[in-house]
C-alpha positions as CSV (number, residue, x, y, z in Angstrom):
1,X,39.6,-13.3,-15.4
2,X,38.1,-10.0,-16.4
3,X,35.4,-11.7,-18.4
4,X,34.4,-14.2,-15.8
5,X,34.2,-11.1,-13.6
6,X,31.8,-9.4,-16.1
7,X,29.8,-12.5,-16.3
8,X,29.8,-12.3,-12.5
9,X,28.6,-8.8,-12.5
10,X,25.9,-9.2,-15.3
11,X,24.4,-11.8,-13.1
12,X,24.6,-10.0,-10.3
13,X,23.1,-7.0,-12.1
14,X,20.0,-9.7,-13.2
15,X,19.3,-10.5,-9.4
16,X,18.9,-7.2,-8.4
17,X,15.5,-6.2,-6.8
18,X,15.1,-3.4,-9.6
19,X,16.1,-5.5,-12.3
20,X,13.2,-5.8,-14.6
21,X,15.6,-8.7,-17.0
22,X,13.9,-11.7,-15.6
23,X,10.2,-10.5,-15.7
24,X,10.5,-9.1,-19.3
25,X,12.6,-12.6,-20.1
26,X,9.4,-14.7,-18.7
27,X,6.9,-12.0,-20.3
28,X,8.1,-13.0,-24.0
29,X,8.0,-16.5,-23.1
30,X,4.3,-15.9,-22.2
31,X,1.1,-16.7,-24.9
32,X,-2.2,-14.9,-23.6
33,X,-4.9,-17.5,-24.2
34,X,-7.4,-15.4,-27.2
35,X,-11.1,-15.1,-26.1
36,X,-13.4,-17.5,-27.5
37,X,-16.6,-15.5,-29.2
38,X,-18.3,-19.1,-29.0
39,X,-18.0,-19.1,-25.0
40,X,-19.0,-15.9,-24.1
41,X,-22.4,-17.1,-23.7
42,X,-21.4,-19.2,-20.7
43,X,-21.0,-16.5,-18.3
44,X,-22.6,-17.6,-15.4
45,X,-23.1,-16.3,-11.9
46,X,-20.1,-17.9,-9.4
47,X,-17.5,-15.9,-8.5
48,X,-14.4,-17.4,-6.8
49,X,-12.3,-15.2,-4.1
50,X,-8.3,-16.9,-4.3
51,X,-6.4,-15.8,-1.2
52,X,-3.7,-17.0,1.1
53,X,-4.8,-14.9,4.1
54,X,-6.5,-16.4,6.8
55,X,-9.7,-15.0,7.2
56,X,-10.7,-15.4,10.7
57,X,-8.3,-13.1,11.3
58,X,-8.9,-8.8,10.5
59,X,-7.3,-6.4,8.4
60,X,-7.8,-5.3,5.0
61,X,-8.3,-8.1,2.8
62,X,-9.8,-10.3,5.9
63,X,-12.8,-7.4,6.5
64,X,-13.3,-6.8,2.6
65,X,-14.1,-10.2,1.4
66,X,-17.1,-11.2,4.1
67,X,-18.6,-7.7,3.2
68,X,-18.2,-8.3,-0.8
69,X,-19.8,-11.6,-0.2
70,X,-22.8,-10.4,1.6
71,X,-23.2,-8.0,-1.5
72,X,-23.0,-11.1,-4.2
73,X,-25.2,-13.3,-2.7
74,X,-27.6,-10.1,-1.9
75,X,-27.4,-10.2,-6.0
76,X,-27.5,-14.1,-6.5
77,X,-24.2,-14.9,-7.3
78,X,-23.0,-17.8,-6.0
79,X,-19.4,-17.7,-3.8
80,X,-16.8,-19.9,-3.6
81,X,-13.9,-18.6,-1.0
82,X,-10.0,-20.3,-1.3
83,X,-8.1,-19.1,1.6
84,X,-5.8,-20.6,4.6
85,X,-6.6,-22.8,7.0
86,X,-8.4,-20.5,9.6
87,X,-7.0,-19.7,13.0
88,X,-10.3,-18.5,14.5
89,X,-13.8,-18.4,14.0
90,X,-14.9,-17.1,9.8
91,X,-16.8,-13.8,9.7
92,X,-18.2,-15.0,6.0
93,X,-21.5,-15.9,6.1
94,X,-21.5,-19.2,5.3
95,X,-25.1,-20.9,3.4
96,X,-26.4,-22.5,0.5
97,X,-23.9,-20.3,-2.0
98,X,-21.1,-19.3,0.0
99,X,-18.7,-22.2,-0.3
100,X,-15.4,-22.1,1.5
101,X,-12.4,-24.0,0.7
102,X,-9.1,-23.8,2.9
103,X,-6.1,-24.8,1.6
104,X,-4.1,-28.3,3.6
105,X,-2.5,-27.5,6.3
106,X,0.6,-29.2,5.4
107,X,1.6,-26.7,3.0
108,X,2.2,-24.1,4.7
109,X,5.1,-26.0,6.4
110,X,7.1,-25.8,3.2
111,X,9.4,-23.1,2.2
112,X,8.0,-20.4,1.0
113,X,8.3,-20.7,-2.7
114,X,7.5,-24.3,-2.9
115,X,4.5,-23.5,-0.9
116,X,3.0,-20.6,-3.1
117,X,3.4,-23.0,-6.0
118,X,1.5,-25.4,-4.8
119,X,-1.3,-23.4,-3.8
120,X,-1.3,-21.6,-6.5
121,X,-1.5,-25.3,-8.3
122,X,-4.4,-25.9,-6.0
123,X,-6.5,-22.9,-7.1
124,X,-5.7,-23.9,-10.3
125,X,-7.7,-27.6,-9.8
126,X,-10.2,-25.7,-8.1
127,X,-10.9,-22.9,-10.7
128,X,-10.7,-25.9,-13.5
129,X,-13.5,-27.8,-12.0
130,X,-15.4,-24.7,-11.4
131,X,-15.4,-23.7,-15.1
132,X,-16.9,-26.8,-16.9
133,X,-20.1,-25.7,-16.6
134,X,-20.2,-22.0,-17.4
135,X,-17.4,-19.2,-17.0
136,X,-16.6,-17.5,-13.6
137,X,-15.4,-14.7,-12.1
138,X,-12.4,-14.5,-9.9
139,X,-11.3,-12.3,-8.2
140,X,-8.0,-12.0,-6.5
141,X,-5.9,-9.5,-4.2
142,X,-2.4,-9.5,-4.9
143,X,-0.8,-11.1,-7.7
144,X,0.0,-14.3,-5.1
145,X,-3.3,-14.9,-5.1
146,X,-4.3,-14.3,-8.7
147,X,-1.4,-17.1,-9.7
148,X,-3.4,-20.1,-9.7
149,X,-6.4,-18.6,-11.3
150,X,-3.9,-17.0,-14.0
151,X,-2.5,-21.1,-14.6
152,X,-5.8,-21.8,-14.7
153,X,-7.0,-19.5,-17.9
154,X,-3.3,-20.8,-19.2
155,X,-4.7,-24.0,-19.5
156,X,-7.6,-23.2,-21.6
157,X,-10.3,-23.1,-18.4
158,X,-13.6,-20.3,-18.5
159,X,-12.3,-18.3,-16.3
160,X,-12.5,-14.1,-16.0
161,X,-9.6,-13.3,-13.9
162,X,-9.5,-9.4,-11.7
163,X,-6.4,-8.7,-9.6
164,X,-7.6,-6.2,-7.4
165,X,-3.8,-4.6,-5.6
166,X,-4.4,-3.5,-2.5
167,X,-0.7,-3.6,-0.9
168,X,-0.8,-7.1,1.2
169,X,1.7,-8.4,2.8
170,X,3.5,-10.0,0.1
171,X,3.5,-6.9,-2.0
172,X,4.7,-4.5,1.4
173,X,7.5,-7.3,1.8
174,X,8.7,-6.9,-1.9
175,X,8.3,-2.9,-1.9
176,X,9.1,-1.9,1.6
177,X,11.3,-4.0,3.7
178,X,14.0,-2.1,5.1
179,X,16.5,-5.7,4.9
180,X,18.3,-5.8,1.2
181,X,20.0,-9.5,1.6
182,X,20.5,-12.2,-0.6
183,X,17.2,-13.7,0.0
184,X,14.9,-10.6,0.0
185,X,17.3,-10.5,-3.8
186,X,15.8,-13.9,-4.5
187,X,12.0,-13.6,-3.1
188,X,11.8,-10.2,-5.1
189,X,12.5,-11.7,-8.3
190,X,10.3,-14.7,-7.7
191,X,7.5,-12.6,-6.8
192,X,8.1,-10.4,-9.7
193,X,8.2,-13.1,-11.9
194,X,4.7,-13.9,-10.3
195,X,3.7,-10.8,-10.6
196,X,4.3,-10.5,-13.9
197,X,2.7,-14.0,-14.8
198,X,-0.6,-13.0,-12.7
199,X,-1.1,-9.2,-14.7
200,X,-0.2,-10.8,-18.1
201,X,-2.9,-13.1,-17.9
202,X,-5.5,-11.2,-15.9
203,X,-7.8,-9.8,-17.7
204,X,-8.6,-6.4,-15.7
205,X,-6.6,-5.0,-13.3
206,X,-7.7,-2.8,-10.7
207,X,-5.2,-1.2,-8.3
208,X,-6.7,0.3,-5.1
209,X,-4.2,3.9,-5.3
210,X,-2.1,5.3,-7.6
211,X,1.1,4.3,-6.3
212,X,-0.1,1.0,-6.9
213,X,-1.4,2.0,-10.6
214,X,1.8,3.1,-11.2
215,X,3.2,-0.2,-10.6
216,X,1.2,-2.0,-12.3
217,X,1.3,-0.2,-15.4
218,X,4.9,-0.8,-15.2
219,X,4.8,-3.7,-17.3
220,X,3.9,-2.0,-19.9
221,X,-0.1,-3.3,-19.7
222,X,-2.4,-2.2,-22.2
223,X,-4.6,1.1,-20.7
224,X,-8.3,-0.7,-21.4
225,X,-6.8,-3.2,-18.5
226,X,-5.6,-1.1,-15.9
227,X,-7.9,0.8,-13.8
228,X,-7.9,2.5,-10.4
229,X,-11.2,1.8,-8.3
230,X,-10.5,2.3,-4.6
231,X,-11.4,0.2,-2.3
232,X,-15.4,0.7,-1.3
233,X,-16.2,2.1,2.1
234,X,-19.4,0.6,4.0
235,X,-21.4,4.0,4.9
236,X,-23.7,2.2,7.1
237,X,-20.5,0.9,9.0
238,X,-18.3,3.7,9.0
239,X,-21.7,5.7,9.8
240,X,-19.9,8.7,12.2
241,X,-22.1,7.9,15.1
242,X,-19.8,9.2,18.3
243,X,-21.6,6.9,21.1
244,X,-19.4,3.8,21.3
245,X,-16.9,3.7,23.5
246,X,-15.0,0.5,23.3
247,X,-11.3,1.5,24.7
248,X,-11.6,2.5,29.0
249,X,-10.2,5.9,28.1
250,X,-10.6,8.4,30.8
251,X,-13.0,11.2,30.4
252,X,-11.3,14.8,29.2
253,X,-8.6,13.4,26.9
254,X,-8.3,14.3,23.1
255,X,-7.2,10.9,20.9
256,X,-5.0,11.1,18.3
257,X,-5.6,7.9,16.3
258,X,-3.5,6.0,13.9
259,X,-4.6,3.1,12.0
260,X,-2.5,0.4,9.8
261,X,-0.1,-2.0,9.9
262,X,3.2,-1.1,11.1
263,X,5.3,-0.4,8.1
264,X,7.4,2.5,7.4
265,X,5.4,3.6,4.3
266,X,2.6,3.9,6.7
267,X,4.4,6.1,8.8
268,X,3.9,5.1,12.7
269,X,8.0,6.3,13.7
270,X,7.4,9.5,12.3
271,X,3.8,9.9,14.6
272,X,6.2,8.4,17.5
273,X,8.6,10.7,16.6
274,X,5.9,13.8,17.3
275,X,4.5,12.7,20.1
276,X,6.9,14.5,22.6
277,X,5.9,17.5,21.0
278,X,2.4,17.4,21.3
279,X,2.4,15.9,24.9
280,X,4.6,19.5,25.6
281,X,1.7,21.4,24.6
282,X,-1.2,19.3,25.0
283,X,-0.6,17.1,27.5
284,X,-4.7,15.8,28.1
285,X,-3.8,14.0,24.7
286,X,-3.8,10.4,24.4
287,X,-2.6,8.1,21.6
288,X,-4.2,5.3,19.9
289,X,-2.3,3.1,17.8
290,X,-4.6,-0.1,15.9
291,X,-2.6,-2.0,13.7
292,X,0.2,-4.9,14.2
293,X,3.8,-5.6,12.2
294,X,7.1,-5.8,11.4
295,X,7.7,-2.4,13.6
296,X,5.5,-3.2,16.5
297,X,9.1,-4.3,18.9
298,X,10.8,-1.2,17.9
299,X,7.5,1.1,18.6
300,X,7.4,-0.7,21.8
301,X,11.0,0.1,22.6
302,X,10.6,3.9,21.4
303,X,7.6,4.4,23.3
304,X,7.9,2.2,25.8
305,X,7.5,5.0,28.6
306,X,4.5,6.5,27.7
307,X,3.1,2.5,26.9
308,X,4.1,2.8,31.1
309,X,2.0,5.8,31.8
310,X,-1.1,5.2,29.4
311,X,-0.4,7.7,27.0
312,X,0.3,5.6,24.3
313,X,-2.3,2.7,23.6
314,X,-1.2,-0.2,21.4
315,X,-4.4,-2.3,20.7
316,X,-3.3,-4.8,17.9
317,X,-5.3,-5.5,14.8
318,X,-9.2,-4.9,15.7
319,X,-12.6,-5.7,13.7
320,X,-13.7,-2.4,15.6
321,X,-13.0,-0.3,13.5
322,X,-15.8,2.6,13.0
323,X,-16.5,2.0,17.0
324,X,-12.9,3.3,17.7
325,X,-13.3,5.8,15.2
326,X,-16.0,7.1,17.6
327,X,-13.3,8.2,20.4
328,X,-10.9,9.9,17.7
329,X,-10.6,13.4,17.9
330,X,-8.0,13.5,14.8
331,X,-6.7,10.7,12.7
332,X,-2.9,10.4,11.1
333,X,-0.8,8.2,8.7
334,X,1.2,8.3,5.7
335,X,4.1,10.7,6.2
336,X,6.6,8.4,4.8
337,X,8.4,9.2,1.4
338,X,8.4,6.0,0.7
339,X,5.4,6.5,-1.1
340,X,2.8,8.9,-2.7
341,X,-1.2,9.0,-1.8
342,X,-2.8,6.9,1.9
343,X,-3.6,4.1,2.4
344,X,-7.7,2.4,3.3
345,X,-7.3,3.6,6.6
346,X,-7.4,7.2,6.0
347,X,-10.7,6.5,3.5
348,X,-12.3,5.2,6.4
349,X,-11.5,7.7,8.5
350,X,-12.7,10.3,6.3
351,X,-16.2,8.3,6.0
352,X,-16.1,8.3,9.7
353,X,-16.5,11.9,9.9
354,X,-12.8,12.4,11.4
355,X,-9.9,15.1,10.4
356,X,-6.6,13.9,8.9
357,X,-3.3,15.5,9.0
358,X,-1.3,13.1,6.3
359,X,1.8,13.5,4.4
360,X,1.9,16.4,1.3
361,X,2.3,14.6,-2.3
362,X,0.9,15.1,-5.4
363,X,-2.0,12.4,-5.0
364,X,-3.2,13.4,-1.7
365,X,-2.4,17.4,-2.4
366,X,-5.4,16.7,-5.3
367,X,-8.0,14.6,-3.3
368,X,-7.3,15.8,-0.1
369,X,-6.0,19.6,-0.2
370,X,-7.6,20.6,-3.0
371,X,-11.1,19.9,-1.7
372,X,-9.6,20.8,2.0
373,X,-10.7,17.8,3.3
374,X,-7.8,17.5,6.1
375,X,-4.3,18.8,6.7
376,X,-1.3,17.8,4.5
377,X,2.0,18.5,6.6
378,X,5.5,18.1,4.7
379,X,6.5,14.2,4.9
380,X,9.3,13.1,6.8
381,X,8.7,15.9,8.9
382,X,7.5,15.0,13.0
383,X,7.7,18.4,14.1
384,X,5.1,19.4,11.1
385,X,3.3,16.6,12.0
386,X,2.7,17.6,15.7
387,X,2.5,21.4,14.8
388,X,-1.4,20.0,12.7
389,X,-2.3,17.9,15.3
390,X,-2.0,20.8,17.9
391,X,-4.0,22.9,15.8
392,X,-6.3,20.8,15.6
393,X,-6.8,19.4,19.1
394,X,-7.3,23.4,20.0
395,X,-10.1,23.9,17.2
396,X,-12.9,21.9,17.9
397,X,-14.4,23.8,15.1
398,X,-11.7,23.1,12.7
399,X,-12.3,19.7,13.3
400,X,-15.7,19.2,13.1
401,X,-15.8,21.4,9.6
402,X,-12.8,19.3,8.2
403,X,-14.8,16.0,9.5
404,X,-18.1,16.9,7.8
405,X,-16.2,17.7,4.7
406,X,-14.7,14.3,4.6
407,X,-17.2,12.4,4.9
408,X,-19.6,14.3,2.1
409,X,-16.8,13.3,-0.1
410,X,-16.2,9.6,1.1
411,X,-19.8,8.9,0.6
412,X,-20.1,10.2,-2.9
413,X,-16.5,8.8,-4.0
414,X,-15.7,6.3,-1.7
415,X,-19.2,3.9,-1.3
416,X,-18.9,0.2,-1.6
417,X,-22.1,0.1,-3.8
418,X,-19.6,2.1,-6.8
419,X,-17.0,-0.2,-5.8
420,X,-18.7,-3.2,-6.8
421,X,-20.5,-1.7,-9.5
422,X,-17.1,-1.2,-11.1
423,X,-15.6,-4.5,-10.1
424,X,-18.6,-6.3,-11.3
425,X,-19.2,-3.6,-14.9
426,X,-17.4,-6.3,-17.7
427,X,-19.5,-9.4,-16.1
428,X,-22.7,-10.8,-17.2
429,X,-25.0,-10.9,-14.2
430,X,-27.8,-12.4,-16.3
């Protein structure tokens, strides 16, 4: 009985959302395909964006891809797009060399496991036929979406495969749902297994933070293969102008803004969590809140009285970005210790000429207090959180220095031009 017990426990122990046993079990199972010297010479110019998002829709990966596109074709690559059926109308620019492929519709009715395999089995086909002619490029955002073209390069096709990890949704779900059942157990260790799969066979990887560096370089990946390149900032669209005015907020009020989807590791109970304070001292504030997600009902529930009197605005996900940026007075996020460094949001912010107050760590205490580029406040910590804000809502010069500062650093660090500089480095544009 003892021994069947053990047995129990040791499989137990195996299913277990830290467990590394069935990753490193599938890694040695794994044979890298070797490089070819004799096909090198195909390298062509079609690159081929793999994801499962739906792309009429906005958020991250939604607003990077139409923006990388415009960029590639300005530089005559030709794109082909993979993604899910749309919802709404696609903000890619669609011609002659932008090709977009959506995925059938039936399945996504299927379980979730089955259906990620198939797709992924569909962007396999896809990249396959793509590759008879001359090597591409593809370029993935999670290690979801960088399965198919990973099967792909398995199966002997020309293809040059970049997972670029910029915390979707599938990674957020593995690394920061609060739920630990029996099938968050199960989806962990089927998307680690994917995970693993996607990095093995990739042949760069290029993580958009260091928390997600650190991740990847837990599977023990070569150094030449991972490297950090955040994600590129438009500076003509997160330009600073102050003129547009697209929420009907009344005239005299200072906006605190927080952008991001509504995860803990972003940090939007912590910012609800300070608002009483700030409304105690500065009550002419008003807060703006863009973003949508698993939090959203229990934000709604916390705030749901100053939701009543205006105080609180909750605008859902918006394309808008910069123009909201324009009625910001300060921007926050990222006071959760859930994890180290900010997310795209505060980047974009600091292009946009705005002050952040974000949560104290090693990564943001070196780009962001070292260069004093904003105000860390201990994490965790709502009353240090409105204690920033205050001081800055009362120093319009503070502010405006802080702003300035930030954005001279987002547009020599942060440009989307160095982005896909770095992204594009390793392939032949001739």
């Amino acid at each position: 009985m003892s021994m069947r017990n053990d047995r129990a426990m040791v499989k137990a122990a195996r299913l277990h959302p830290n467990s590394t046993y069935l990753r490193d079990a599938w890694l040695a199972r794994i044979r890298r395909p070797q490089v070819n010297p004799d096909m090198v010479h195909r390298k062509g110019k079609t690159v081929l964006y793999t994801t499962m998002n739906d792309l009429s829709l906005f958020g991250g990966i939604e607003t990077m891809i139409p923006q990388e596109v415009e960029y590639l074709r300005s530089h005559g690559f030709e794109v082909h797009i993979l993604c899910r059926p749309l919802t709404g109308q696609i903000r890619v620019p669609v011609d002659e060399g932008v090709h977009v492929k959506h995925y059938p519709k039936r399945l996504f009715m299927l379980p979730w496991p089955v259906k990620d395999t198939l797709v992924a089995i569909w962007m396999c086909m896809y990249a396959r036929r793509l590759s008879k002619n001359e090597r591409i490029l593809s370029v993935s955002f999670s290690a979801m979406d960088a399965a198919g073209p990973a099967l792909a390069k398995l199966t002997g096709a020309d293809v040059e495969t970049i997972v670029r990890i910029c915390g979707p949704l599938s990674y957020e779900a593995i690394h920061f749902t609060p739920k630990k059942n029996f099938r968050y157990k199960v989806y962990s260790q089927f998307f680690k297994l994917v995970e693993a799969f996607s990095y093995y066979m990739s042949d760069s990887i290029m993580p958009v933070s260091e928390f997600e560096e650190a991740n990847a370089r837990s599977y023990g990946l070569g150094d030449d293969r991972v490297v950090m390149i955040r994600c590129g900032i438009p500076s003509k669209r997160f330009d600073g102008n102050r003129s547009a005015r697209p929420l009907p907020l009344p005239k005299g009020k200072k906006v605190v803004m927080f952008v991001g989807r509504f995860y803990a590791k972003n940090g939007p109970l912590i910012i609800a969590d300070a608002i009483p304070k700030i409304l105690s001292e500065a009550p002419e504030t008003v807060f703006v809140l863009v973003g949508d997600g698993p939090l959203k009902k229990e934000l709604e529930v916390k705030m749901n009285d100053y939701i009543r009197r205006g105080v609180v605005i909750m605008t859902g996900f918006r394309s808008d970005i910069p123009q909201l940026h324009a009625q910001a007075d300060v921007f926050v996020s990222h006071f959760s210790k859930l994890m180290d460094g900010v997310g795209q949001t505060a980047y974009e912010a600091m292009m946009s000429g705005l002050p952040v107050v974000v949560g104290r760590d090693p990564i943001t205490e070196t780009v962001i207090g070292a260069q004093n580029l904003g105000i860390l406040v201990a994490k965790e910590d709502p009353d240090a959180v409105a204690e920033a804000v205050l001081k800055l809502l009362s120093d319009e010069g503070m502010r405006k220095s802080l702003g300035s500062a930030a954005r001279r650093y987002a547009l020599v660090n942060l440009s989307f031009e160095a982005m896909m500089n770095a992204v594009l480095r390793d392939f032949s544009e001739a």
